[in-house]
ZADREN-10307 format. One record per residue (C-alpha): residue in one letter; y, z, x. Coordinates in steps of 0.05 Angstrom, whole numbers, padded with zeros to 5 digits, always signed. Layout:
// ZADREN-10307
aYZX
...
This chain:
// ZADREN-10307
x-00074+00228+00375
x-00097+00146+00365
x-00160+00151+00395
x-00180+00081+00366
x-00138+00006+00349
x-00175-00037+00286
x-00153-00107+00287
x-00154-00164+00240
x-00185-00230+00265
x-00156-00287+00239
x-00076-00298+00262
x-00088-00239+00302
x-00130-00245+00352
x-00159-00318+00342
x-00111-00375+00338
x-00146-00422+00282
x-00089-00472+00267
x-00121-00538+00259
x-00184-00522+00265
x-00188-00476+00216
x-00139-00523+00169
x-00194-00578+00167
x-00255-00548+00145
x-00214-00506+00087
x-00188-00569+00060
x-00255-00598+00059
x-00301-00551+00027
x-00231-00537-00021
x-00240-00613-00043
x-00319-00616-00042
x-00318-00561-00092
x-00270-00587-00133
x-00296-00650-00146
x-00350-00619-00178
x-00304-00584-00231
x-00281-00618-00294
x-00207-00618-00267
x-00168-00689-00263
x-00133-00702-00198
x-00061-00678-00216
x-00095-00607-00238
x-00141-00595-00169
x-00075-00609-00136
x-00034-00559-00173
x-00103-00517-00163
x-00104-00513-00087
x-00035-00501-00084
x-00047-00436-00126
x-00100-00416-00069
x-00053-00443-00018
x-00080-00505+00007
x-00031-00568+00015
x-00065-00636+00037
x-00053-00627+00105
x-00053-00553+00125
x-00056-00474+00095
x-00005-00439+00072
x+00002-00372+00116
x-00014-00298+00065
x-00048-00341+00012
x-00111-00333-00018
x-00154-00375+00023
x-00116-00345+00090
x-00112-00278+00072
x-00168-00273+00025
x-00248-00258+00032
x-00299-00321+00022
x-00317-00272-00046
x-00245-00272-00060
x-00246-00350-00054
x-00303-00360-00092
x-00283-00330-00144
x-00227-00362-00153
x-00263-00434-00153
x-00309-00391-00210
x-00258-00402-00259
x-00261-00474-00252
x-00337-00490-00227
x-00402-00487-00274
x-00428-00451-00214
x-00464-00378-00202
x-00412-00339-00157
x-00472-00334-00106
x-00478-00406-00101
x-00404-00413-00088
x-00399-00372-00039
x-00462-00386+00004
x-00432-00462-00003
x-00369-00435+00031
x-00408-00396+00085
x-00453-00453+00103
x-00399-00504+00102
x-00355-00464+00167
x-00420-00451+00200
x-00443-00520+00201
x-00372-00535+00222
x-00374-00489+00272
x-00441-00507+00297
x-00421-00584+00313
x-00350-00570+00336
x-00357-00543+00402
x-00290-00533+00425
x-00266-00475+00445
x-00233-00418+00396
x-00165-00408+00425
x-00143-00340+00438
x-00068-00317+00421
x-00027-00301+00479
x-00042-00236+00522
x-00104-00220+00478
x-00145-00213+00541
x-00102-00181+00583
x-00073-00126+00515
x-00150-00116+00514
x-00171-00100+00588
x-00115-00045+00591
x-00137-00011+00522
x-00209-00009+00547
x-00189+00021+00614
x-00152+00077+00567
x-00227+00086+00537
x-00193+00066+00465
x-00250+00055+00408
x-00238-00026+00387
x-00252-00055+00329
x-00243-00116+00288
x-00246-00113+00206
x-00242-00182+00179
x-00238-00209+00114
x-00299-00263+00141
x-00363-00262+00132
x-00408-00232+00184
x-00448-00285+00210
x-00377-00335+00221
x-00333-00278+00254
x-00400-00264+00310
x-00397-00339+00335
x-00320-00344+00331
x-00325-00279+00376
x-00374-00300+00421
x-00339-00370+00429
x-00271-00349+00447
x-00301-00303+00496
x-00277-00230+00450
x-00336-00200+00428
x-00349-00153+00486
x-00291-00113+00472
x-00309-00087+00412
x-00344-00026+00393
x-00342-00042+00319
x-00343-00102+00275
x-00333-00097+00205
x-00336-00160+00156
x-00331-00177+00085
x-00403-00187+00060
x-00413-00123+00094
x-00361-00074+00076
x-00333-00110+00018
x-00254-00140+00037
x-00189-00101+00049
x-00161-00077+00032
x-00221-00026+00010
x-00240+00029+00050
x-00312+00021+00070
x-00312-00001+00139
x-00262+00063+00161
x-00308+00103+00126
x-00364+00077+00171
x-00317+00087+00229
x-00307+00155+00217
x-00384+00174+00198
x-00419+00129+00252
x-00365+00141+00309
x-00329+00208+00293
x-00251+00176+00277
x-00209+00207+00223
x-00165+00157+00191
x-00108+00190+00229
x-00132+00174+00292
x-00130+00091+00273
x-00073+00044+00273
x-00089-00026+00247
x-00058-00091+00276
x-00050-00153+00237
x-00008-00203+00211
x-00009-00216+00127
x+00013-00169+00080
x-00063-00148+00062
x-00066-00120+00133
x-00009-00080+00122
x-00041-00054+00056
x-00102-00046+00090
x-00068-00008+00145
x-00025+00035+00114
x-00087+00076+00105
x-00090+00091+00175
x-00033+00129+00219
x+00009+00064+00233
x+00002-00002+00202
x+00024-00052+00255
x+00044-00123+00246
x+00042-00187+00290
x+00092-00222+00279
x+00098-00280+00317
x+00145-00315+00296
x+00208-00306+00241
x+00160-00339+00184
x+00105-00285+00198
x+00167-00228+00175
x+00168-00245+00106
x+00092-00223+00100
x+00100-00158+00142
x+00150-00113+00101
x+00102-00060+00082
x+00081-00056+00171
x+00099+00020+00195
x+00120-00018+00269
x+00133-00096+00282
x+00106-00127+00354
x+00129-00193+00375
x+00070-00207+00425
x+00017-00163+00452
x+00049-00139+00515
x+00078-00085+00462
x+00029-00058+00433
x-00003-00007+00497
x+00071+00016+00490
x+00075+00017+00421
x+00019+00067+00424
x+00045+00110+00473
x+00108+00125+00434
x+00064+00134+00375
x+00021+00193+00410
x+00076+00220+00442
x+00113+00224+00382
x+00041+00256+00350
x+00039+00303+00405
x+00104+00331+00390
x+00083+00345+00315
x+00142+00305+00285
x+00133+00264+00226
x+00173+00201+00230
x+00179+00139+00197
x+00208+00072+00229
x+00261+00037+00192
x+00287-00032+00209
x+00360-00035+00219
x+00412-00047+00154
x+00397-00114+00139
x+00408-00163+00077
x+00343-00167+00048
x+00321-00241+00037
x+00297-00272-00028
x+00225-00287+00009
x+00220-00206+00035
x+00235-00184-00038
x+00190-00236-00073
x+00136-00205-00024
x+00152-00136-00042
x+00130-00153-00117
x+00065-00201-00111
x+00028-00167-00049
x-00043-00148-00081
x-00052-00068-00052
x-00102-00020-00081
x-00067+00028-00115
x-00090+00081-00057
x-00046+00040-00010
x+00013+00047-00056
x+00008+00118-00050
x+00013+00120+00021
x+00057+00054+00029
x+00116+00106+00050
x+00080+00162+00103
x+00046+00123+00165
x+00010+00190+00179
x-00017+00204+00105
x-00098+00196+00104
x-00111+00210+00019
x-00146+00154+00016
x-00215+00172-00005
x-00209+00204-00072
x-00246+00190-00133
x-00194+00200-00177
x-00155+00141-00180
x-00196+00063-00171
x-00183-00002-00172
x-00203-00042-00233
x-00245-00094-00226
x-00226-00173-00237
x-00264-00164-00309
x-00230-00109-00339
x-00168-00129-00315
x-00129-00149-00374
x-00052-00178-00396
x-00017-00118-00380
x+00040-00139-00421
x-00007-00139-00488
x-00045-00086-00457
x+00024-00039-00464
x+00039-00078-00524
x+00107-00102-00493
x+00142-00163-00514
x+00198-00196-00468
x+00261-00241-00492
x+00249-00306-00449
x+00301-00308-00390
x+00324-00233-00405
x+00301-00193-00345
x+00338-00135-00388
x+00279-00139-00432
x+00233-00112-00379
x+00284-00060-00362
x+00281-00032-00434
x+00214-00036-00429
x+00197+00001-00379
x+00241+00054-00408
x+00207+00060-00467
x+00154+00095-00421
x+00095+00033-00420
x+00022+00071-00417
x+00001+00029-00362
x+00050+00033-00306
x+00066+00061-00228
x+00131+00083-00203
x+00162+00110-00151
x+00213+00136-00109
x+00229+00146-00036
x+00282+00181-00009
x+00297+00165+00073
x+00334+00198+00123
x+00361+00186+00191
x+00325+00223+00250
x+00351+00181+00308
x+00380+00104+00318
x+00304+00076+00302
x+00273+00124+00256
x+00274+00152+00183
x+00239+00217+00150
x+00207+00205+00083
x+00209+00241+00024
x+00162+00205-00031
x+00155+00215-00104
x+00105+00176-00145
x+00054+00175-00203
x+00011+00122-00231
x-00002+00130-00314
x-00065+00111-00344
x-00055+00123-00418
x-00050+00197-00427
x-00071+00212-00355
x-00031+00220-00297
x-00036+00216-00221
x+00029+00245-00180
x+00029+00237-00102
x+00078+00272-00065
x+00094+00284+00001
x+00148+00295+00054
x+00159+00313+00128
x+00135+00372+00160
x+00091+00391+00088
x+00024+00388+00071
x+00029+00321+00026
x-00001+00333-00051
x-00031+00300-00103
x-00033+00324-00174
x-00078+00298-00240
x-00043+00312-00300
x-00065+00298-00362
x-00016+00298-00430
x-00017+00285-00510
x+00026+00235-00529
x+00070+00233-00461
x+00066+00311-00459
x+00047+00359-00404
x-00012+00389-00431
x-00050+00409-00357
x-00059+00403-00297
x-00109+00393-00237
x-00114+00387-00160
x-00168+00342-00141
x-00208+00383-00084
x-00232+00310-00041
x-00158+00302-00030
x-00145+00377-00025
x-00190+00373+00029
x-00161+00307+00058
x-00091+00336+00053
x-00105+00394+00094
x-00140+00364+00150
x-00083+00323+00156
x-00029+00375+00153
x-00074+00420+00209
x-00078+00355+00246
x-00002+00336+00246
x+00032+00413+00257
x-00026+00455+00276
x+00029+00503+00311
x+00047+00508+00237
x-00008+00522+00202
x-00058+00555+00255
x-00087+00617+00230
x-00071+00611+00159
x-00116+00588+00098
x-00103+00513+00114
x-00149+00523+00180
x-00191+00571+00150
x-00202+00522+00089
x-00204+00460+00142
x-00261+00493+00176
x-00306+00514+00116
x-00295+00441+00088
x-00318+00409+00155
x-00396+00448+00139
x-00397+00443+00058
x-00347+00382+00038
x-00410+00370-00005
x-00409+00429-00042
x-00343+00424-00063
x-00334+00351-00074
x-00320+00319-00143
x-00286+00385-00162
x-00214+00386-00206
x-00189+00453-00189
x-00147+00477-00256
x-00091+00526-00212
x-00060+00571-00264
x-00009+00594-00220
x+00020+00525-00204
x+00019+00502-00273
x+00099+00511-00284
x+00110+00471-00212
x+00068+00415-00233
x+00097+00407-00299
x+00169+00410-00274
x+00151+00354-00218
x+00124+00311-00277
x+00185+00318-00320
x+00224+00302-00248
x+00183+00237-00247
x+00209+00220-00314
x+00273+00240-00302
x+00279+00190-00242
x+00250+00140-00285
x+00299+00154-00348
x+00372+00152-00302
x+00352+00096-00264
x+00328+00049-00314
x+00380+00066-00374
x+00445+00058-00319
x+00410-00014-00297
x+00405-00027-00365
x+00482-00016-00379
x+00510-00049-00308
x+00465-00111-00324
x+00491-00116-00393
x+00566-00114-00373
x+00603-00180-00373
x+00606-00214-00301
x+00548-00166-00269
x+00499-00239-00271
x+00436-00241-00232
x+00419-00302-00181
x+00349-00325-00212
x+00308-00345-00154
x+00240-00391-00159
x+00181-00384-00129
x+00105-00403-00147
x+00097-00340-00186
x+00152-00345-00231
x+00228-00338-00229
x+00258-00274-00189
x+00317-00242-00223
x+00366-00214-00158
x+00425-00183-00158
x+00461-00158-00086
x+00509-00102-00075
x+00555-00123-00023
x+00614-00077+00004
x+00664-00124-00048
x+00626-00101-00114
x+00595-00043-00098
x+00644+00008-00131
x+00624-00029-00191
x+00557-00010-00183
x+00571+00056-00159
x+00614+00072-00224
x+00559+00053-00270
x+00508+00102-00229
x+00550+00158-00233
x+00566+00150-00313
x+00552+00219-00346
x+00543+00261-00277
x+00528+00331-00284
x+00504+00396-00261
x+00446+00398-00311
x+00422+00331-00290
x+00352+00348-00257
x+00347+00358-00178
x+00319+00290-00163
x+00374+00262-00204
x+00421+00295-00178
x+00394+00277-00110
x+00401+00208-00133
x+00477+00217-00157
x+00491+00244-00089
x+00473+00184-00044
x+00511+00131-00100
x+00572+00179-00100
x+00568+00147-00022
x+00592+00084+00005
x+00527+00028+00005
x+00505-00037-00006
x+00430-00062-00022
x+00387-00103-00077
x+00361-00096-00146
x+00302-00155-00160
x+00263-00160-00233
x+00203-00200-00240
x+00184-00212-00307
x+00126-00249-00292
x+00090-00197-00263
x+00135-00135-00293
x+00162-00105-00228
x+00232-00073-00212
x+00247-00057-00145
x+00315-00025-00127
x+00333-00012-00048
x+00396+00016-00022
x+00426+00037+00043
x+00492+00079+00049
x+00544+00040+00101
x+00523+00094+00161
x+00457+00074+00157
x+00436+00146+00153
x+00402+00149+00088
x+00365+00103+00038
x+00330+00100-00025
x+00277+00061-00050
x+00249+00058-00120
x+00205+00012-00152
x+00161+00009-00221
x+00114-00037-00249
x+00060-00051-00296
x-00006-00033-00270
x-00073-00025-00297
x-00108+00035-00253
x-00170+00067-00275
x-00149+00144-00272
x-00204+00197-00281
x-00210+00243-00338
x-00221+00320-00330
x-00304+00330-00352
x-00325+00397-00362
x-00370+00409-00306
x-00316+00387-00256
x-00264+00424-00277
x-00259+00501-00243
x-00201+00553-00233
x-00165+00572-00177
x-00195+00641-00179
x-00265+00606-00187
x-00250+00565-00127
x-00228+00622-00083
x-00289+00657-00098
x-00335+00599-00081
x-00303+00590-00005
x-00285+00654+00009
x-00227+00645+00017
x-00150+00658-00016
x-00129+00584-00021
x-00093+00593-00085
x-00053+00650-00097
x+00014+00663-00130
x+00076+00625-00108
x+00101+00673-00072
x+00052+00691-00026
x+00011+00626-00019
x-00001+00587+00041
x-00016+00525+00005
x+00037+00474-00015
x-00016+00453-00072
């Protein structure tokens, strides 16, 4: 059940607007006249961080973004210490805060949204992408901060969308990630969220929809959110797994441009598809930091023919070592809701990280590490074993009460220390986990090669959109040219195709429309379709990516058998007979 709502601050619950505009601008300019730019380049500068001369561009850097994030930013410019940047940043808003004393305006039904979730004893919290010491006087200025039980900032918990503060959440006041949904209104909230049972956006107004594609639900004004939630938990209470889907739209050029340039942790992507998933705190995957982020074109030694968005399709065929992809598969429950079936991996050289999940299962993740693209073994990670079972007891416990799930639940709740950090080598899944990896491939291989030969056919031309990160290559599949599409997809169908291909076949052997978009600037390819009854979709997208995946060390790595024997417990067992999806 939600037992406790996060919010953002910013767009959320505080209405800046001006006020906000006019200090940004200010300390944007002070700092940059002490940078080595001429005037033309600070321009083209701010509007890289999203700041015009006159107000701030909505999802950008500056709104979205952490003072750290800001800073540095303005590092790469500035002869300055990132400490000193930032504390100029911070003390510039609170001095501006301290001799402006006009009110902080509240959005609309705030007040009232928060009254009725306190008399419903819901935990509140707010974790902002401020600092600390600027979100307690905005608070206690617009009259807020006596609603909340928790307040989590940047230069406390680091920004979103990382993980701390929920961890303090759950350690300090007892709530499981499952038992959060997060409100806010930029696509880093939604990231940020997705971690949680329901990412929720405000959206205000029809500009705010462009920046809200990843939300799990969409609110127009607060008066729906205490409903929201009650659909949520009674949906929760009846142990069904559901997914909302908007309605069969045509997806505009802004929605897909956002689908490629939102910044997510690479934890986020692998929940971006399951509202309810909570494998979010495992050591196995991280983000890498600014530093060691590199050119992930020379990093995967790729070369691309200028204005060729085929280029980056053979690329990515040729299997790039730095790269996530996936696929998910949705259908139709009722009028308003999808079920999800997800496949994806992220590749860090010769290592491997597959995520998997679907409704009514126990979701999975898998490390799997090869020589020279080859399945050479395999491991389950036992932090998200243990993640993955709490949250399958949580959301069917009709389902899985009395079998080794609970019994493994229970022992992790008193030693999850013991048996933390631990890559559990299961023999007798070995031939499962090495035919889902050669299924990821697979996907990979049909979907990419028949792009490849539509977009090379005479007349199939994309529409090249701009936008500030680079030209968008989009091509639409209306109900007039989609049997061309469709009789590209289906070239060299077969019953040895593998099942996810031929799961693939089957929805284009359907009547559907949708959108293929390639960004060569930032080497994404993002592919979503819905068949004419609006009972089924697909999504698939892949795209360079630097992740830091762990290798398998000696002392972490233990058997199944090995494992068993440690809890006390038959966890892993043949196929057959097991009671684990792992």
């Amino acid at each position: 059940m939600i037992k406790g709502i996060i919010f953002d601050k910013d767009g959320t619950l505080v209405e800046l607007g001006d006020s906000w505009d006019q200090p940004t601008i200010e300390v944007v300019d002070l700092l940059l006249s002490q940078s080595e730019l001429s005037l033309e380049e600070q321009k083209d500068f701010k509007l890289s961080m999203g700041v015009t001369d006159t107000h701030i561009l909505s999802n950008s850097t500056v709104a979205a973004g952490s003072i750290e994030d800001q800073a540095k930013v303005f590092q790469k410019v500035l002869p300055l210490p990132l400490a000193e940047i930032i504390q100029t940043i911070e003390n510039y808003f609170y001095q501006f805060f301290l001799t402006n004393q006009e009110p902080i305006p509240v959005i609309d039904g705030v007040f009232d949204c928060l009254k009725t979730l306190k008399e419903q004893n819901y935990f509140l919290g707010i974790v902002t992408n401020d600092n600390q010491r600027l979100t307690e006087i905005m608070l206690e200025r617009s009259g807020l901060m006596p609603y909340f039980d928790f307040i989590g900032s940047a230069d406390q918990y680091g920004s979103k969308p990382n993980s701390i503060a929920f961890d303090i959440i759950e350690k300090e006041h007892g709530l499981k990630l499952n038992e959060l949904v997060y409100v806010g209104d930029s696509a880093v909230d939604m990231a940020y969220g997705s971690q949680t049972q329901a990412a929720i956006g405000l959206a205000l107004d029809e500009a705010h929809l462009e920046h809200l594609e990843k939300a799990d639900y969409i609110i127009r004004s607060f008066d729906e959110l205490d409903p929201l939630l009650s659909k949520l938990n009674d949906h929760i209470s009846k142990k069904k797994k559901e997914v909302p889907m908007k309605k069969k739209t045509i997806v505009s050029y802004a929605v897909l441009a956002s689908m490629f340039f939102q910044a997510i942790s690479v934890t986020t992507f692998a929940q971006e598809s399951d509202a309810s998933s909570s494998v979010t705190d495992s050591e196995v995957i991280s983000d890498e930091t600014e530093e060691a982020a590199t050119d992930l074109f020379a990093l995967n030694k790729i070369e691309l023919v200028e204005g060729n968005p085929v280029s980056l399709i053979d690329a990515l065929y040729a299997q790039p070592s730095y790269v996530t992809s996936g696929v998910n598969y949705l259908d139709a429950i009722n009028d308003e809701t999808f079920a999800v079936r997800s496949l994806r991996y992220v590749r860090d050289g010769e290592s491997y990280y597959l995520m998997l999940s679907a409704p009514e299962t126990i979701n999975s993740t898998i490390l799997i590490e090869t020589d020279e693209g080859k399945f050479k073994e395999s491991y389950i990670p036992s932090d998200d074993l243990m993640a993955s079972m709490a949250e399958g007891l949580n959301n069917y416990p009709d389902l899985y009460a009395g079998t080794a799930v609970e019994e493994f639940y229970q022992y992790a709740q008193m030693n999850s220390d013991s048996i933390s950090g631990l890559l559990i080598n299961n023999d007798y899944a070995t031939d499962t986990h090495q035919l889902i990896f050669n299924e990821v491939q697979a996907i990979d291989a049909y979907l990419l090669s028949h792009l490849k030969q539509f977009f090379e056919a005479e007349g199939n031309d994309f529409t090249v959109v701009d936008s500030e990160i680079g030209d968008i290559y989009y091509y639409e599949v209306t109900d007039d040219n989609h049997e061309n599409f469709q009789t590209v997809m289906l070239e060299g169908q077969d019953d040895e195709s593998s099942e996810e291909v031929q799961a693939l076949q089957t929805f284009f052997s359907q009547e559907f429309t949708g959108s293929i978009a390639i960004s060569m600037e930032t080497g994404s390819i993002s592919l979503s379709m819905l068949n004419d009854e609006g009972a089924q979709a697909i999504e698939y997208n892949i795209r360079l990516d630097q992740v830091a995946v762990a290798r398998a060390e000696d002392e972490q790595v233990i058997t199944a058998d090995e494992f068993n024997e440690m809890i006390g417990i038959e966890l892993f067992a043949p196929l057959e007979t097991s009671n684990s999806d792992e």
